[in-house]
C-alpha positions as CSV (number, residue, x, y, z in Angstrom):
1,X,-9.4,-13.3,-21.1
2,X,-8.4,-10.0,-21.5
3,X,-10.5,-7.1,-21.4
4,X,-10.9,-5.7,-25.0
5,X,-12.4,-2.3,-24.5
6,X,-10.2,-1.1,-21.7
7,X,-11.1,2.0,-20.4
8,X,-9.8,3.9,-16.9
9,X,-12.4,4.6,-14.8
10,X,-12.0,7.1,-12.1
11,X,-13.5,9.4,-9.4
12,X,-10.6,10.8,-7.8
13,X,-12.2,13.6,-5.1
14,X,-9.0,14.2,-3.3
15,X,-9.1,18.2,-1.7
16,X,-5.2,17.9,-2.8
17,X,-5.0,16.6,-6.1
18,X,-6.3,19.9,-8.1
19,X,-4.3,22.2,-6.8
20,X,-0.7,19.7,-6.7
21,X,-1.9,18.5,-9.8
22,X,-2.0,22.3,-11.5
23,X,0.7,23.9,-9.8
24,X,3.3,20.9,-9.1
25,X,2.8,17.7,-11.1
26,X,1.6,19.4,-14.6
27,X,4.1,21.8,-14.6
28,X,7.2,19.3,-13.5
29,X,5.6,16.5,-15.8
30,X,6.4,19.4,-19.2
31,X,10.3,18.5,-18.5
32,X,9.1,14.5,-18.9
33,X,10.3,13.8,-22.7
34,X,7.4,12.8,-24.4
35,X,9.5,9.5,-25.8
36,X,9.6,8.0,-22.0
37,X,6.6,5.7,-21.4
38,X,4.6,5.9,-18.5
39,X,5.5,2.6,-17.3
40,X,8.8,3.4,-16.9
41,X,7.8,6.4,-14.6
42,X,6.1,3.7,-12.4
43,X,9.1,1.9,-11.9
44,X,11.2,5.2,-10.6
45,X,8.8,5.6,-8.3
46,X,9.1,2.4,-7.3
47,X,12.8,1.9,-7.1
48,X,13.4,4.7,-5.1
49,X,10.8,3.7,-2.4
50,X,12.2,0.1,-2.1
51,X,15.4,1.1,-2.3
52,X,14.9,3.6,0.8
53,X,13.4,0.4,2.8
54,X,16.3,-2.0,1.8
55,X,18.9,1.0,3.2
56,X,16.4,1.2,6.4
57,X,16.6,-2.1,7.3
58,X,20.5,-2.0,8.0
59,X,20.1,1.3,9.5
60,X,20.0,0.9,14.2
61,X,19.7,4.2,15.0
62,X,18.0,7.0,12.3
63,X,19.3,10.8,12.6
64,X,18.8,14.1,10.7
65,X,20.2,12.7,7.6
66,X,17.8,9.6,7.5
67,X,15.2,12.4,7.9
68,X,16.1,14.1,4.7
69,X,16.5,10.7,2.8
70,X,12.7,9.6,3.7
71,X,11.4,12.7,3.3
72,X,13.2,13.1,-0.4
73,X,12.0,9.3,-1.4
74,X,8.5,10.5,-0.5
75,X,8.6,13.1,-2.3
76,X,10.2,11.5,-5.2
77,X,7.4,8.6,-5.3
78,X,4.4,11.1,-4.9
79,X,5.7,13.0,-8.1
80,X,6.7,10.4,-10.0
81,X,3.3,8.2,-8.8
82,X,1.3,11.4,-10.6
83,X,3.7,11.7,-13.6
84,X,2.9,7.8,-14.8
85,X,-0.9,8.7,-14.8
86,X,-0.5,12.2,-16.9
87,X,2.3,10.7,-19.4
88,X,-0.2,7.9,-20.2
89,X,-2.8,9.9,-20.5
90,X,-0.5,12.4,-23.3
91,X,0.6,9.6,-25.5
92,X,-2.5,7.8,-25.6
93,X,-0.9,4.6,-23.8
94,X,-3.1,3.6,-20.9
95,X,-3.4,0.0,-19.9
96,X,-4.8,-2.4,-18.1
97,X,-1.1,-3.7,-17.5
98,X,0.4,0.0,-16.8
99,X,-2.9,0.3,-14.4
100,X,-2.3,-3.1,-12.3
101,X,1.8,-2.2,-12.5
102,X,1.1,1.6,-10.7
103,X,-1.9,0.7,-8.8
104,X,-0.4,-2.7,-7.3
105,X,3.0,-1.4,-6.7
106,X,1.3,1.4,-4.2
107,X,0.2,-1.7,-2.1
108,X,3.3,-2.3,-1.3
109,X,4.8,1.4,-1.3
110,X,2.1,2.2,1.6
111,X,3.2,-0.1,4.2
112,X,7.0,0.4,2.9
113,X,5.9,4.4,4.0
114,X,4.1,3.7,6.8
115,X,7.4,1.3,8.3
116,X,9.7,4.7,7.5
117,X,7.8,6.9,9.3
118,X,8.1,4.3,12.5
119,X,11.3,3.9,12.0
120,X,11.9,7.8,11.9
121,X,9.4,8.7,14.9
122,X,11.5,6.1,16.6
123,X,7.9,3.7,17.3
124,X,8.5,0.3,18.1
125,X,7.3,-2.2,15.9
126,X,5.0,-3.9,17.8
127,X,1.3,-4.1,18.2
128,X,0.4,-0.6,16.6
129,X,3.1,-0.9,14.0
130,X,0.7,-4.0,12.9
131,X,-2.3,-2.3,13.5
132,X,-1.8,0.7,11.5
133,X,0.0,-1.3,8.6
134,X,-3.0,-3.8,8.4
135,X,-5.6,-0.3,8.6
136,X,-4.1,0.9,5.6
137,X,-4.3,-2.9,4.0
138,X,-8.3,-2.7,4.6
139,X,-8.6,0.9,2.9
140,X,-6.6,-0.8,0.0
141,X,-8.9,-4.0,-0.4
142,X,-12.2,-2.2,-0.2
143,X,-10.8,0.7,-2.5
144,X,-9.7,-2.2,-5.0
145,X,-12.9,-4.6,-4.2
146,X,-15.2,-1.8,-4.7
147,X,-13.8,-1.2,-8.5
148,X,-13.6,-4.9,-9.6
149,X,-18.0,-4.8,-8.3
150,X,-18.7,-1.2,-9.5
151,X,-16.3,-1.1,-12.3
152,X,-15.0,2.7,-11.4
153,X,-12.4,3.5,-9.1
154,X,-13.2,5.6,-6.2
155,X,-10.9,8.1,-4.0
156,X,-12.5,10.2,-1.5
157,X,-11.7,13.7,-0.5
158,X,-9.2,12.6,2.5
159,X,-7.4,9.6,1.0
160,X,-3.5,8.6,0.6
161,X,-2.2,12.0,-0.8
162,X,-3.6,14.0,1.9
163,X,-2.0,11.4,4.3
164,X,1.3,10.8,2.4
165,X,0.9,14.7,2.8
166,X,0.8,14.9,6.1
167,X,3.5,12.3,6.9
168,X,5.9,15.2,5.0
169,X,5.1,17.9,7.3
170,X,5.2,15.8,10.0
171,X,9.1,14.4,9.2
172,X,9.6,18.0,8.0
173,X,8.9,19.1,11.9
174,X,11.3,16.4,13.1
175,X,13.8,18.2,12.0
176,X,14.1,20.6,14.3
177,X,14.6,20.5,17.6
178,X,11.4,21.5,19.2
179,X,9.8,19.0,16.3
180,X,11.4,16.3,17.6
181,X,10.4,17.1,21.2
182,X,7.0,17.0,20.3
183,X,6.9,14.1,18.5
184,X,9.0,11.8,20.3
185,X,8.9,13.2,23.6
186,X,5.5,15.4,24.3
187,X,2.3,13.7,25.9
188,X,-1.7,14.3,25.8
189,X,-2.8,12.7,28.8
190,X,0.6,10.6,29.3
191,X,-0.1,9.2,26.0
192,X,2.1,9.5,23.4
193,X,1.1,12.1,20.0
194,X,1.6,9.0,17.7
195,X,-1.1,7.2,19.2
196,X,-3.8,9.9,18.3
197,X,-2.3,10.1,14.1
198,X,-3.2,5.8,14.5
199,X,-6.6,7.4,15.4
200,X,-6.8,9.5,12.7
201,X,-6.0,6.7,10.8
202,X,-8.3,4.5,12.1
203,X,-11.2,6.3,11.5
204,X,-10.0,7.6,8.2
205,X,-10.2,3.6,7.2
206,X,-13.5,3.3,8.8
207,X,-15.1,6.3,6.4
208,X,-13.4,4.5,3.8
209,X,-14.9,1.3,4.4
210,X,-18.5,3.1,5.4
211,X,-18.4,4.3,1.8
212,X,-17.6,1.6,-0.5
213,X,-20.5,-0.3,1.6
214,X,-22.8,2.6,0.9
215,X,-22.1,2.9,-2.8
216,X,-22.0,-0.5,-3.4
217,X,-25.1,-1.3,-0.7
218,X,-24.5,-3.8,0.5
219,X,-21.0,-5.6,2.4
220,X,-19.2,-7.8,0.0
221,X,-19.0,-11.9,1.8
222,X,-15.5,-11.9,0.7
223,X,-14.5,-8.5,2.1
224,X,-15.9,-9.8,5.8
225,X,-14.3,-13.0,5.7
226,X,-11.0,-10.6,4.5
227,X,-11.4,-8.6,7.2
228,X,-12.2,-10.5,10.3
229,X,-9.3,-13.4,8.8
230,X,-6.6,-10.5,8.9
231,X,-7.5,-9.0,12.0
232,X,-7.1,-12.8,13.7
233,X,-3.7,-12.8,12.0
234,X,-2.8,-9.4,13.1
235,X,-3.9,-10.1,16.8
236,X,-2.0,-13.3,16.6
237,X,1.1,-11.9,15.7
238,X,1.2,-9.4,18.7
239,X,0.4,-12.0,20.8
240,X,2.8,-14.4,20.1
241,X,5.2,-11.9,19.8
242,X,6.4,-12.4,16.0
243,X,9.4,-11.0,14.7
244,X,8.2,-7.6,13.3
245,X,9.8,-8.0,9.7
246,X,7.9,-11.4,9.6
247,X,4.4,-10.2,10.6
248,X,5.1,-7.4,8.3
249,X,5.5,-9.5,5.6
250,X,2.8,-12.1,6.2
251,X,0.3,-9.4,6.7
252,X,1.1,-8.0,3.6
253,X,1.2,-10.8,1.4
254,X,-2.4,-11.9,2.6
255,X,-4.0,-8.3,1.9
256,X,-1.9,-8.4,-1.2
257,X,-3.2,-11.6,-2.5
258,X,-6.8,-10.1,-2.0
259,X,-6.3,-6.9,-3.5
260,X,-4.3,-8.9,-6.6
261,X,-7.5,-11.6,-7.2
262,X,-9.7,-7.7,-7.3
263,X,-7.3,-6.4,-9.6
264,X,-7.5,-9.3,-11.8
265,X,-11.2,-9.3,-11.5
266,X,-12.1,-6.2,-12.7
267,X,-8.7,-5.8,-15.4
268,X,-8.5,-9.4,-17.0
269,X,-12.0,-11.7,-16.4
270,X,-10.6,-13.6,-13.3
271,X,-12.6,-15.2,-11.0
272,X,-14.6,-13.5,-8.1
273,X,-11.8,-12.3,-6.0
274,X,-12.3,-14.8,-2.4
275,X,-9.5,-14.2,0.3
276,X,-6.4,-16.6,0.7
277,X,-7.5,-20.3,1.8
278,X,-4.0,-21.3,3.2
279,X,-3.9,-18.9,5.7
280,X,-6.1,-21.9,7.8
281,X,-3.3,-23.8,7.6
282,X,-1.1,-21.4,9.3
283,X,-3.7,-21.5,12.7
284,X,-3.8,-25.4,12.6
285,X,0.2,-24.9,12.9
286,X,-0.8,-22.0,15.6
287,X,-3.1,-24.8,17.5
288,X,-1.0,-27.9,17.6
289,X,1.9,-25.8,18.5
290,X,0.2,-26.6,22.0
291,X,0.2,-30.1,21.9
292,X,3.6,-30.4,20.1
293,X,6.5,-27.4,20.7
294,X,8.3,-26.2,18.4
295,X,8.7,-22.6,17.0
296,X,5.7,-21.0,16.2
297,X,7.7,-18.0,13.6
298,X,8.9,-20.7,11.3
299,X,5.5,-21.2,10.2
300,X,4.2,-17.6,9.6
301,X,7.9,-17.3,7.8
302,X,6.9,-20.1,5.7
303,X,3.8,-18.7,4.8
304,X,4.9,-15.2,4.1
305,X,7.0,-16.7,1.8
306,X,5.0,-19.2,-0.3
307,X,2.2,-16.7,-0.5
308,X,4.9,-14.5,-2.2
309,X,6.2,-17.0,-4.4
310,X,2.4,-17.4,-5.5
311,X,1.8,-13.9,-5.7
312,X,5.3,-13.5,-8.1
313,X,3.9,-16.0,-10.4
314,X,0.6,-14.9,-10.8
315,X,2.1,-11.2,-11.7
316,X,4.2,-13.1,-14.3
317,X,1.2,-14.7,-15.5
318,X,-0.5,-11.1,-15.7
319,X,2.4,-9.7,-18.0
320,X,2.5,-12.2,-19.9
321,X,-1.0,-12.0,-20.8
322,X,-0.8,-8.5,-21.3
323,X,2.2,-8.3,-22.4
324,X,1.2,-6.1,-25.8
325,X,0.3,-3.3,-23.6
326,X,4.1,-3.1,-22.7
327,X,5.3,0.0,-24.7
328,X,9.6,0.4,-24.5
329,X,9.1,3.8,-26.1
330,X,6.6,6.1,-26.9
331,X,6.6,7.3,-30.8
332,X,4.9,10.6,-31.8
């Protein structure tokens, strides 16, 4: 059943957001013809940022010019990521589908970020590729978890555009010479600069968590059985040395399905969102892989992909049920 009396809720307390929002976004969004709908703002945002990770993946060795190129997709999807929310809000066309089509496209766009900025810093993806992509996964589910409970959605005053933020400047820097000598070359302690922005990180999730827990009071079953299920998986995949575009996709799908079963909660009646069940499957593979050998990936592939195949029919499902919101252009 859809929600009837739709209504966006949302305490947004981001340091950033007033001042971009006054002096970049608002005045950009006035050259936005008021005809286009908001939807269609989402999907720019979107095409460019996939689109970027497609080229990535075919390019070996980044240089100056990849630089550029990530650094003008960012920008691109930060912009057109406010635009949707301010277009909707001038015509009048907010929805629970336009909210689930921007909000649940970000999922994705985060991690698709977070593998650029690797891929430019020139960071393996290993072990802290996975642990910074699954970090950002766990501020995602608790953000989303926390709404479909409390019925508001909550952003605190350091969230993702202070960080998307600070992945500019940092690219910015590696343009330059003694930018990319301190990123890629320069040590605290003979350990690497990256290492501390995974601390950041790290604790940024932690206050994130800390705070749905204390506004909500009390720590969701579902979001522990999340949590400690995904850090197994991410642990797993170091350890048995998965191919990094097939961790990356396994551990995303799983959050995904999560944060899609909160979305759906809150946005269309669903059922109380409970993490992925089949994942159990995947470590009985993991555990008779002792007994019987054979490779180990082909069973986190086939995961990652039947979790997506699920996860691209129930967002079918979703449009189709709210498929009136869809507006193909907005009339004054």
């Amino acid at each position: 059943m859809v929600l009837s009396n739709y209504q966006y809720r949302c305490v947004d307390e981001s340091i950033l957001l007033p001042f971009l929002k006054k002096y970049v976004f608002t005045v950009l969004h006035r050259y936005i013809p008021y005809g286009v709908p908001a939807n269609y703002l989402t999907l720019v945002s979107i095409i460019v940022i996939w689109s970027c990770f497609l080229y990535f993946i075919g390019v070996k060795n980044t240089d100056d010019t990849d630089t550029i190129i990530v650094i003008f997709a960012i920008t691109i999807y930060v912009i057109f990521d406010h635009f949707d929310g301010l277009q909707a809000k001038q015509t009048g066309t907010g929805s629970a589908l336009g909210e689930i089509l921007d909000h649940y496209s970000d999922v994705f766009n985060g991690s698709i970020i977070l593998y650029l900025f690797f891929r430019i810093l020139q960071i393996e993806l290993g072990g802290i590729f996975y642990l910074v992509i699954w970090t950002n996964l766990v501020a995602f589910s608790v953000t989303y978890l926390e709404q479909s409970i409390r019925r508001e959605l909550y952003f605190g005053k350091i969230g993702s555009l202070e960080g998307l933020f600070l992945v500019l400047i940092i690219l910015g820097s590696l343009i330059s010479s003694q930018g990319k000598y301190f990123w890629l070359k320069k040590t605290f302690f003979d350990v690497p600069l990256y290492v501390f922005l995974v601390i950041v990180l790290i604790f940024g999730v932690v206050f994130t968590v800390a705070g749905s827990i204390r506004r909500l009071q009390h720590i969701p079953i579902s979001f522990i059985q999340y949590f400690i299920t995904g850090s197994l998986v991410c642990f797993i995949c170091f350890n048995y040395q998965i191919s990094w575009y097939i961790s990356f996709l396994v551990i995303n799908v799983y959050s995904a399905d999560f944060i899609l079963k909160s979305m759906k909660f809150h946005l269309i009646d669903a059922k109380i969102p409970k993490p992925d069940l089949i994942i159990y499957l995947l470590f009985i593979f993991i555990i008779f892989q002792h007994f019987f050998k054979y490779n180990i990936q082909m069973g986190f592939l086939a995961y990652g992909f039947l979790i997506s195949i699920i996860l691209i029919c129930e967002i079918i499902k979703i449009f189709f049920k709210l498929r009136t919101y869809w507006v193909w252009w907005n009339v004054h």
